[in-house]
Every structure is written in C-alpha cells, then in structure tokens.
Backbone as CSV, one residue per row, in Angstrom:
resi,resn,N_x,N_y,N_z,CA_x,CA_y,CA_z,C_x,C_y,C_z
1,UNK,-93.081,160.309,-29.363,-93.176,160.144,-30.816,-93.958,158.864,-31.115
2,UNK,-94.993,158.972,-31.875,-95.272,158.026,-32.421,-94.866,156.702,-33.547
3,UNK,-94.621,155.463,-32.886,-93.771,154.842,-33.442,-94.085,154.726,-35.214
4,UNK,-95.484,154.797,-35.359,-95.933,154.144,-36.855,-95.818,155.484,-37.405
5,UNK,-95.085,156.944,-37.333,-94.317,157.994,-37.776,-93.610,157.516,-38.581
6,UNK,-93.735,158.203,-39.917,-93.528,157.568,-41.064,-92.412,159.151,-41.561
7,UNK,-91.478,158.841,-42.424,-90.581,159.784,-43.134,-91.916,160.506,-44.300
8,UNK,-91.773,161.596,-44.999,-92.491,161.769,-46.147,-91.987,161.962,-47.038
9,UNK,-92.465,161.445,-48.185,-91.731,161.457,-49.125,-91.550,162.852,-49.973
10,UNK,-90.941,163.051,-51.229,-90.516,164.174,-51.771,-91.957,164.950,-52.270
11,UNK,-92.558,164.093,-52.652,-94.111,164.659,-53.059,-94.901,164.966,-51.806
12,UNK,-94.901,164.729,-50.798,-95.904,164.460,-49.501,-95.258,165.591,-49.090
13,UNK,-94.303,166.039,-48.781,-93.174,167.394,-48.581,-93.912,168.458,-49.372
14,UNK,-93.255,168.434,-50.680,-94.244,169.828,-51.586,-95.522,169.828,-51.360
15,UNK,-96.278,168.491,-50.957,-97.946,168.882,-51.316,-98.374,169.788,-49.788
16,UNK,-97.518,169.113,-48.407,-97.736,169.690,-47.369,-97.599,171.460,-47.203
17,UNK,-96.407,171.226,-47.359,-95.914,172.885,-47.762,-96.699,174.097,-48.451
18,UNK,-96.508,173.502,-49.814,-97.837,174.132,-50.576,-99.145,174.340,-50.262
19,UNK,-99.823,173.510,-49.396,-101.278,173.156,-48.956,-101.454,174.688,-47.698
20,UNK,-100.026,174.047,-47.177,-100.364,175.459,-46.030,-100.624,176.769,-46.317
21,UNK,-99.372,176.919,-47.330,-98.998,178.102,-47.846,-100.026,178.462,-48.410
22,UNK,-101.187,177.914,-49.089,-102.098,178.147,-49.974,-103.596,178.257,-49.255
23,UNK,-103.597,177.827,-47.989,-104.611,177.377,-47.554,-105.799,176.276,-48.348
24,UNK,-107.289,176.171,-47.113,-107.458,175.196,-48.078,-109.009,174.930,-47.299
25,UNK,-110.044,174.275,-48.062,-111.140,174.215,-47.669,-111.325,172.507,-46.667
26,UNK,-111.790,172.992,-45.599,-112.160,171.214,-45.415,-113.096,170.660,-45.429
27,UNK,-113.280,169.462,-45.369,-114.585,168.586,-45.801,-115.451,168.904,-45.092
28,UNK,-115.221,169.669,-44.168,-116.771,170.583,-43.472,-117.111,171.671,-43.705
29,UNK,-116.172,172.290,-44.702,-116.705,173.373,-45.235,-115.908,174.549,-44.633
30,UNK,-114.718,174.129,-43.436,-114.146,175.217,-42.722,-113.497,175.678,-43.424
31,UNK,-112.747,176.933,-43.966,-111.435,177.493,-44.588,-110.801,177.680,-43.757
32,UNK,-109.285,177.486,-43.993,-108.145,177.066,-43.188,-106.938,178.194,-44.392
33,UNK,-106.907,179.173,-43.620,-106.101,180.366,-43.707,-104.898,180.064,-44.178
34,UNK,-104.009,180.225,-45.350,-102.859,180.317,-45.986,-101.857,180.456,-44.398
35,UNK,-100.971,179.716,-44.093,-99.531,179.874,-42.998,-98.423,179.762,-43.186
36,UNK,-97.873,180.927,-43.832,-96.278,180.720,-43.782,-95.600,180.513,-42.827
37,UNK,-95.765,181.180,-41.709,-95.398,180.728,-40.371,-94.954,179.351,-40.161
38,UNK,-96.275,178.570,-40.170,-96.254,177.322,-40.017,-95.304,176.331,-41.375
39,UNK,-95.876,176.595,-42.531,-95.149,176.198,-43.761,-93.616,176.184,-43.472
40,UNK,-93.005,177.532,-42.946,-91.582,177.586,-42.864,-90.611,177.143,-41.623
41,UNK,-91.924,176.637,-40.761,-90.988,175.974,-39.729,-90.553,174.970,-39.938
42,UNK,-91.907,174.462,-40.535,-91.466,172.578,-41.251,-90.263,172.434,-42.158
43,UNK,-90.286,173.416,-42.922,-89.630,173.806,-44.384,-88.153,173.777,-44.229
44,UNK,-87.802,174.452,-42.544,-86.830,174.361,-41.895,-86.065,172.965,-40.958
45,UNK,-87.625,172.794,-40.737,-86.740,171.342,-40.349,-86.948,170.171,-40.703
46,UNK,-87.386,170.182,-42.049,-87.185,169.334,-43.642,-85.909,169.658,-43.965
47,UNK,-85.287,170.560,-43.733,-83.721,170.971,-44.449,-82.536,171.468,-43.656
48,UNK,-83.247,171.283,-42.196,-82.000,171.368,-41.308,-81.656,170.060,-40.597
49,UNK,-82.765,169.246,-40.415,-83.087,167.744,-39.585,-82.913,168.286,-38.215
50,UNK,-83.481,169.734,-37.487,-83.797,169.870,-36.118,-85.258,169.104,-35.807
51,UNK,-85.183,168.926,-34.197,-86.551,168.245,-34.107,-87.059,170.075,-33.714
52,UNK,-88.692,169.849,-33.854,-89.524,171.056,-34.465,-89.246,171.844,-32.982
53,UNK,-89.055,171.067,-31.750,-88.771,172.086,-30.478,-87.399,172.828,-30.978
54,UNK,-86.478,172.345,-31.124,-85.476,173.315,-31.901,-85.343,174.133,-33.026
55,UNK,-86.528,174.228,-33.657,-86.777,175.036,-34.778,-87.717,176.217,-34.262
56,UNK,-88.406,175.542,-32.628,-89.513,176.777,-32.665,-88.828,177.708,-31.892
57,UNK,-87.260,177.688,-31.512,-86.664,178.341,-30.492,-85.561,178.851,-31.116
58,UNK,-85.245,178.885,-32.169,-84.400,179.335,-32.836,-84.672,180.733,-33.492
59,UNK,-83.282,181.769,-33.185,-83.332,183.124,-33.728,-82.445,183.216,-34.786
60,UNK,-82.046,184.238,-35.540,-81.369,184.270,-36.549,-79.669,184.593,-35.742
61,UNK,-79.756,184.867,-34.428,-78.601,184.896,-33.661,-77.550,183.733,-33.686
62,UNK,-78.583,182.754,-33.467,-77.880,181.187,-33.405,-77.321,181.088,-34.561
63,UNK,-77.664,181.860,-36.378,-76.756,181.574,-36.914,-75.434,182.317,-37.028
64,UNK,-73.977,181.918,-37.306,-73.396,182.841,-36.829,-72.443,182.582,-38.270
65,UNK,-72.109,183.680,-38.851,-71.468,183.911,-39.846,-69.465,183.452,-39.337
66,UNK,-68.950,182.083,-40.128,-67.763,181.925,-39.670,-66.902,181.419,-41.012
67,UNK,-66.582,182.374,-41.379,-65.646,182.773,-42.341,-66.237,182.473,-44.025
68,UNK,-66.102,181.984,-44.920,-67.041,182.158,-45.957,-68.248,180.708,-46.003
69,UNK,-69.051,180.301,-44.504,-69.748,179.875,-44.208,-70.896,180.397,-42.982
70,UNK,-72.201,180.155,-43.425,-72.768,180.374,-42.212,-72.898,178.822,-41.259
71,UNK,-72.594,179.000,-40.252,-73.054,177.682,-39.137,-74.030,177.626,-37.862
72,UNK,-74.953,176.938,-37.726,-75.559,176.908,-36.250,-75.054,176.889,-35.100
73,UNK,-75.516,177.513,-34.306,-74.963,177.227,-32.548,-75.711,177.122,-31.732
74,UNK,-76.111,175.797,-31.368,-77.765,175.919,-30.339,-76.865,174.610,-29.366
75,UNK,-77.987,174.733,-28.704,-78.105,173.643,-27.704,-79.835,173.042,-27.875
76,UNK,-79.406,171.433,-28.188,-81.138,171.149,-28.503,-81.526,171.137,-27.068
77,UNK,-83.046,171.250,-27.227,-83.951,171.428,-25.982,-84.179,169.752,-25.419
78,UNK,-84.205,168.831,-26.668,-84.860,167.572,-26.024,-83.435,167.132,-25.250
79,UNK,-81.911,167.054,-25.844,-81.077,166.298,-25.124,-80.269,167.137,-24.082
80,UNK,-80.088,168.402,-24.739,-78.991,169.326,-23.834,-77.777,168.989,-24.765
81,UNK,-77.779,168.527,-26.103,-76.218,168.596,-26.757,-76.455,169.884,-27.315
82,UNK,-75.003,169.887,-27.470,-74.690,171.229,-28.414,-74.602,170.738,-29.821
83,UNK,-75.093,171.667,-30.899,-75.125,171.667,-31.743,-74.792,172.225,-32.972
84,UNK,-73.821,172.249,-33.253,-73.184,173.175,-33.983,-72.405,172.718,-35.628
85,UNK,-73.435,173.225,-36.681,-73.240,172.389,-37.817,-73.359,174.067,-39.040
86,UNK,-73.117,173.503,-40.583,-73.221,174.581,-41.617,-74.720,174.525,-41.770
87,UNK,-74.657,175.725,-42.084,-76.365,176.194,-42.322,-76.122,176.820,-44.200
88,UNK,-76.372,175.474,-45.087,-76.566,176.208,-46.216,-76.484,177.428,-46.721
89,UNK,-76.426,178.364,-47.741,-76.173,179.456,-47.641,-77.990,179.905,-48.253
90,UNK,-78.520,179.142,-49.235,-79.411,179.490,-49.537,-80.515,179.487,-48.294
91,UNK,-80.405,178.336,-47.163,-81.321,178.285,-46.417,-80.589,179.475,-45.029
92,UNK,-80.288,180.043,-45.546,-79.500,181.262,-44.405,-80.448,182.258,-45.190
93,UNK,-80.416,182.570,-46.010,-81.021,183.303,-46.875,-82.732,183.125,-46.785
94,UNK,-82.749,182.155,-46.858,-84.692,181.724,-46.562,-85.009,182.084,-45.267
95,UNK,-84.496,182.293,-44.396,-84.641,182.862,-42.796,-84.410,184.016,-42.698
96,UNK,-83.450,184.298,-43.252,-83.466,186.038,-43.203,-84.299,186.615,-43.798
97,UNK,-84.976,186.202,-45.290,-85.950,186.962,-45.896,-87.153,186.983,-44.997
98,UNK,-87.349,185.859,-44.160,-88.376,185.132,-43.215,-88.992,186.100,-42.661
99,UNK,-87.359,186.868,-41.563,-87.210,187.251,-40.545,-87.718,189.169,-40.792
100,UNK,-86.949,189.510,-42.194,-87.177,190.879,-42.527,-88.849,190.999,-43.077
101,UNK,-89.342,190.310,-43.768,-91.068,190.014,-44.169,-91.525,190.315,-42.727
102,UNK,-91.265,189.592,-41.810,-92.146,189.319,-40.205,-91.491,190.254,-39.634
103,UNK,-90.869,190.922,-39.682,-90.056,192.116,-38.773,-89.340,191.780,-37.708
104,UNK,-88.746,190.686,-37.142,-88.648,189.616,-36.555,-87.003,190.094,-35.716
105,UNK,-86.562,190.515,-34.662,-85.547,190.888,-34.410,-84.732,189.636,-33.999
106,UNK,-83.779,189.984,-34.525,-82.286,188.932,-34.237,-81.685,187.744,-33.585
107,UNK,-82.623,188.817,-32.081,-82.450,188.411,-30.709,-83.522,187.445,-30.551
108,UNK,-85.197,187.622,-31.207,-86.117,186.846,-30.515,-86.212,185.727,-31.617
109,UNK,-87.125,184.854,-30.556,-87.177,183.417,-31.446,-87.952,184.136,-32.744
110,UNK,-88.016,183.220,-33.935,-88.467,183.222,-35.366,-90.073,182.523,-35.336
111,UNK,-90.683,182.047,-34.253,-91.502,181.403,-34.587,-92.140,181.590,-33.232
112,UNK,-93.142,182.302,-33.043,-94.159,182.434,-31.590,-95.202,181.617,-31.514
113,UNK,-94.984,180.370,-31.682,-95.817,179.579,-31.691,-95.456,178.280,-30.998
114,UNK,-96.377,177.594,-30.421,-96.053,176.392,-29.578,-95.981,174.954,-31.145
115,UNK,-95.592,173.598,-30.224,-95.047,172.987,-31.069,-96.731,172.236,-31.297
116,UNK,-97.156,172.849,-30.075,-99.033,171.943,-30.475,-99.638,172.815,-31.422
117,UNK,-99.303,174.207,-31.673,-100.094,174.647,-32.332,-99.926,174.020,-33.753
118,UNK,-98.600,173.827,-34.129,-97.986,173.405,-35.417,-98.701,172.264,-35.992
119,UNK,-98.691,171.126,-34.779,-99.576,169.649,-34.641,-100.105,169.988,-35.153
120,UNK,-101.431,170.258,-34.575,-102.877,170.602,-34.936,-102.791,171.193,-36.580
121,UNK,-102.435,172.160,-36.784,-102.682,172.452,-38.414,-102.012,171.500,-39.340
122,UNK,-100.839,170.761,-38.661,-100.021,169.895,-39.790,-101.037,168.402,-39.581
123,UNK,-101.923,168.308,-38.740,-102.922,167.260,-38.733,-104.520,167.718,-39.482
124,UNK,-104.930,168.851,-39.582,-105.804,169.338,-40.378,-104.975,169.013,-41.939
125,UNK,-103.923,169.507,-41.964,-103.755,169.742,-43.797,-103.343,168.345,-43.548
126,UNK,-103.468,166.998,-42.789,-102.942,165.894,-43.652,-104.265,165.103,-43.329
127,UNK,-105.405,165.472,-42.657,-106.478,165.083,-42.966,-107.274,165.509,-44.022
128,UNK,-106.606,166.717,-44.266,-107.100,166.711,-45.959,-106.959,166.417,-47.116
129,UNK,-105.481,166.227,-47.060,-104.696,165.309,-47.905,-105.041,163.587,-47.827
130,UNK,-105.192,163.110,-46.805,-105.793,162.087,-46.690,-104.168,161.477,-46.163
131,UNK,-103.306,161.969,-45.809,-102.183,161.408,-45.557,-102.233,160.531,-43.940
132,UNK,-101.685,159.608,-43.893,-101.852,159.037,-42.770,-100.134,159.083,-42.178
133,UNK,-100.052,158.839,-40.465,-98.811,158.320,-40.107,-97.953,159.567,-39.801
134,UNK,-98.302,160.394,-40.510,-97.566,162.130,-40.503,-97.597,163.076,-39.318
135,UNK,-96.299,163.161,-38.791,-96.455,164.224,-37.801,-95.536,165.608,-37.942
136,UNK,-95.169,165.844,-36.733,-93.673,167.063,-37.322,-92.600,166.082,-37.410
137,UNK,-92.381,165.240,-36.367,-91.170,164.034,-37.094,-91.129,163.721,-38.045
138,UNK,-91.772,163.895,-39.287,-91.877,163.073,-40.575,-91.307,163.838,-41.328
139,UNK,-91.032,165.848,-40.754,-90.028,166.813,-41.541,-88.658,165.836,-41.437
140,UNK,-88.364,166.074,-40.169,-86.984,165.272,-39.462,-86.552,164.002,-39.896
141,UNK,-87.529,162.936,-40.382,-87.427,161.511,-40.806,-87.106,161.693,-42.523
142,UNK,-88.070,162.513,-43.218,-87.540,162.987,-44.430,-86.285,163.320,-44.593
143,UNK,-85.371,164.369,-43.957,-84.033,165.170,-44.077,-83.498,163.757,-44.001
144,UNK,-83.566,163.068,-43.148,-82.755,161.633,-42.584,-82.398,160.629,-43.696
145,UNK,-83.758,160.663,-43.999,-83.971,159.839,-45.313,-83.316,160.387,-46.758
146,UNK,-83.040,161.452,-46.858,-82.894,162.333,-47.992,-81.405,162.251,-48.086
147,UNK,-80.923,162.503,-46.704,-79.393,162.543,-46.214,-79.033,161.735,-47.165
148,UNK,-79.650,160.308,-46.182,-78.768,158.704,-46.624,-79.053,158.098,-47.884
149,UNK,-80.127,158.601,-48.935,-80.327,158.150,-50.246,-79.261,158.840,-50.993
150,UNK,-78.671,160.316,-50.759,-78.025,160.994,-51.626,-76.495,161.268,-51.289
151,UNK,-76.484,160.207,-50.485,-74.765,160.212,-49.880,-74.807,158.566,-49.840
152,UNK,-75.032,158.143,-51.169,-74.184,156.816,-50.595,-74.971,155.784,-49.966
153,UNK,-76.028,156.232,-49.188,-76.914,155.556,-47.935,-75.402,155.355,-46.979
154,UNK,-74.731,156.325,-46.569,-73.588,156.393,-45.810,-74.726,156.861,-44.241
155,UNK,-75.004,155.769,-43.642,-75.759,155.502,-42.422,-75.073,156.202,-41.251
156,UNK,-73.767,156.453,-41.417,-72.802,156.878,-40.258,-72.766,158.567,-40.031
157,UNK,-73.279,158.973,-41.984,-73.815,160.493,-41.680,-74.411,160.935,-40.996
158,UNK,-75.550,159.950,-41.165,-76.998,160.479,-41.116,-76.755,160.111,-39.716
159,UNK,-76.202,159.609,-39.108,-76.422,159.533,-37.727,-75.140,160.470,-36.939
160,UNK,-74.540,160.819,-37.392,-73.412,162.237,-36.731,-74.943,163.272,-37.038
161,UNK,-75.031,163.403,-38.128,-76.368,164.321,-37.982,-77.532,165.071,-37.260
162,UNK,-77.858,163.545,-37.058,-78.812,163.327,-35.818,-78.514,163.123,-34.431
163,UNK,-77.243,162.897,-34.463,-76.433,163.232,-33.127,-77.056,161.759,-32.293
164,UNK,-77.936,160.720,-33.256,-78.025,159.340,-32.803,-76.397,159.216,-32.001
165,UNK,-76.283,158.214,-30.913,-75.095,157.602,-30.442,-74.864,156.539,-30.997
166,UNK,-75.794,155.726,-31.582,-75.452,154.509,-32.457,-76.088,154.211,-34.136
167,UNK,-75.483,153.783,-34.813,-75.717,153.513,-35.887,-77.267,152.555,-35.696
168,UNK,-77.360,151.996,-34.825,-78.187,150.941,-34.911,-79.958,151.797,-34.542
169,UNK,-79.596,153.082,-33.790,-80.705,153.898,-33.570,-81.376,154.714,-35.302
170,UNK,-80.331,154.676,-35.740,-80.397,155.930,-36.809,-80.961,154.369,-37.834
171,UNK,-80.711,153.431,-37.893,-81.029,152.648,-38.799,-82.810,152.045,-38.378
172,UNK,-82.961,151.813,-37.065,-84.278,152.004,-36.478,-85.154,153.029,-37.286
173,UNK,-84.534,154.418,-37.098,-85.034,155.687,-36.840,-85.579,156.051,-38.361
174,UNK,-84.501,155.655,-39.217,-85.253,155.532,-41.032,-85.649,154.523,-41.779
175,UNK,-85.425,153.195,-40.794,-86.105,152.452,-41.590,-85.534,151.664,-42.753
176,UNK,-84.513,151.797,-42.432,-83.605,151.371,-43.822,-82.274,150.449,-43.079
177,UNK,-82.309,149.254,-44.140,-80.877,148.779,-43.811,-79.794,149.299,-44.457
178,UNK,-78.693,149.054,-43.833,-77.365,149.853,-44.507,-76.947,149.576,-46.066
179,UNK,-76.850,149.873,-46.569,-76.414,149.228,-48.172,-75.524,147.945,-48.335
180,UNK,-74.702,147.980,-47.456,-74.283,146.034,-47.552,-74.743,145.448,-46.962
181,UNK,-75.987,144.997,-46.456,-76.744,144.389,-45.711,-77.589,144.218,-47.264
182,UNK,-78.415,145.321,-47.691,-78.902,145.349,-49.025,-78.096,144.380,-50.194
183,UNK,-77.005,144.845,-49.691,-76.001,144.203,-51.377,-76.127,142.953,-51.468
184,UNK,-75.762,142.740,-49.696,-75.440,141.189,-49.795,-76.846,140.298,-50.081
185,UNK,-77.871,140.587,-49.655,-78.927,140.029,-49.946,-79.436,139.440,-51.183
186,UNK,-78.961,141.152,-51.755,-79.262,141.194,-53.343,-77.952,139.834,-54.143
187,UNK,-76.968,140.100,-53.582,-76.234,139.364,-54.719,-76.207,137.607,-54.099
188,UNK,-77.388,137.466,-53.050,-77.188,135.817,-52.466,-78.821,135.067,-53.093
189,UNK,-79.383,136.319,-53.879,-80.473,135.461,-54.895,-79.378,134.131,-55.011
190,UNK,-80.310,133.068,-55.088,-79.947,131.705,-55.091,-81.310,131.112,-55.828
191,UNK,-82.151,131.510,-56.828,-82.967,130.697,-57.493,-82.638,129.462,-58.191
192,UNK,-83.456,128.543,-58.503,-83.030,127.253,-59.809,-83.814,127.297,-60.969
C-alpha cells in the first residue's frame, strides 16, 4: 500500500463511481467504456470496509441470512482472520440485484476480475479527474473515515472493524486523532 494513500472524500466517492458508471473520454481522445463491474466492487468496499482482495472473492454464498439479519462469513485473503459481521439489508439487496443483472451463480465469485485490473481503470478515471493519492485503499480508508466521523469518532469501532489489533494502527491508518486528544487541545488554547 502506498503510504501517501489518502481516504476520499464524500464527493471524490460519487464523482469516482459515477465517472465509471458513465464512462468517459480521455485527454487523448481514448473512450473508456461505462463499468459497473468495476463501479460496484468499489461501491462495495466503500460500504463494507473489505480490502478489494476480499471483495473480488466474494459470492453471494458468504452472505448468509441469520435470523431477521443478513451477515458475512469469509475469511480475509490478506490475514487469514475470519470475518464475520451484518451486511446491511439494503447493501444485501445491491448484490443480489448485481448478481441476478450478471446472471452470476451463488456459488461463484461476483467479480471475475483481478485486483490489477480494477487499479488500472480506478487510475485512468482518477487521472481524469485529476485526483491524486487514490487507490482501491482509499474505498477502505473512506468507510474508516465515515465509520469514525458518524459514531462519535469512537476510534475503538473503527478498529474492531478493521480487525486493526491496536487502536494506535487504526489511528495511523485514518489519520485522525481520537476526539480527546482533539478536545484537549482545543480547550488548552492559552492566547493573551
């Protein structure tokens, strides 16, 4: 991963998404083909916080319906943990429509595509955007970021989440100090 991998923000998210989905001309004149494919892997792990090797290996099997919730059941590829968390109901729903559109059976992965192929087009549409710093981590750094702004900045989530082992990785990892670290700062203004 590249360290100067930056989170994206809420606008840099829709414009990416959209850009794919829409395709798009580049400054050489190439046209670059509309990809839902690609659009919905990110889309997925903008709103699940898997890293993109666990999104490109994932079937609709792994989700498993447990009682009036759906939940994940994987094992990630980069560590070997298990992983097993709620899967929204609407974003259960965005995969299945995914899966019935693409004809996509149960059993096989959702996404036949390597994680370089993803690169490469998510580095075309952000050289067109002019976005810098952006990779597929920046889906994953977003969710992270999104987590801890809308809970509190409760740092201890976002890192059960991410299945970080320490608070001090997950605080690395977004870039952010914890909110009493913030507070205290804020309330030790000492001007004359």
């Amino acid at each position: 991963m590249n360290k100067k991998t930056r989170a994206l923000t809420e606008e840099q998210y829709r414009k990416i998404i959209t850009t794919i989905n829409e395709g798009f001309v580049t400054a050489a004149g190439e046209r670059v083909k509309p990809n839902s494919r690609i659009a919905t892997a990110l889309t997925l792990e903008a709103n699940l916080g898997l890293r993109i090797s666990d999104i490109l290996h994932l079937t609709i099997n792994q989700i498993v319906k447990d009682g009036d919730r759906y939940r994940l059941d994987l094992v990630e590829q980069k560590t070997g943990k298990k992983r097993e968390f709620t899967v929204p109901t609407e974003i259960y729903i965005y995969i299945q429509n995914y899966a019935l559109e693409n004809n996509i059976n149960p059993r096989a992965r959702l996404f036949q595509i390597t994680e370089r192929t993803v690169q490469r087009h998510l580095k075309m549409v952000c050289d067109y955007l002019e976005y810098e710093y952006i990779s597929t981590h920046s889906f994953r750094k977003f969710f992270a970021s999104s987590i801890y702004k809308d809970n509190g900045c409760d740092i201890n989530l976002v890192r059960v989440l991410l299945q970080h082992s320490s608070v001090v990785t997950t605080q690395r990892y977004i870039g952010v100090q914890p909110q009493e670290i913030e507070n205290a700062l804020q309330k030790h203004i000492n001007l004359l």
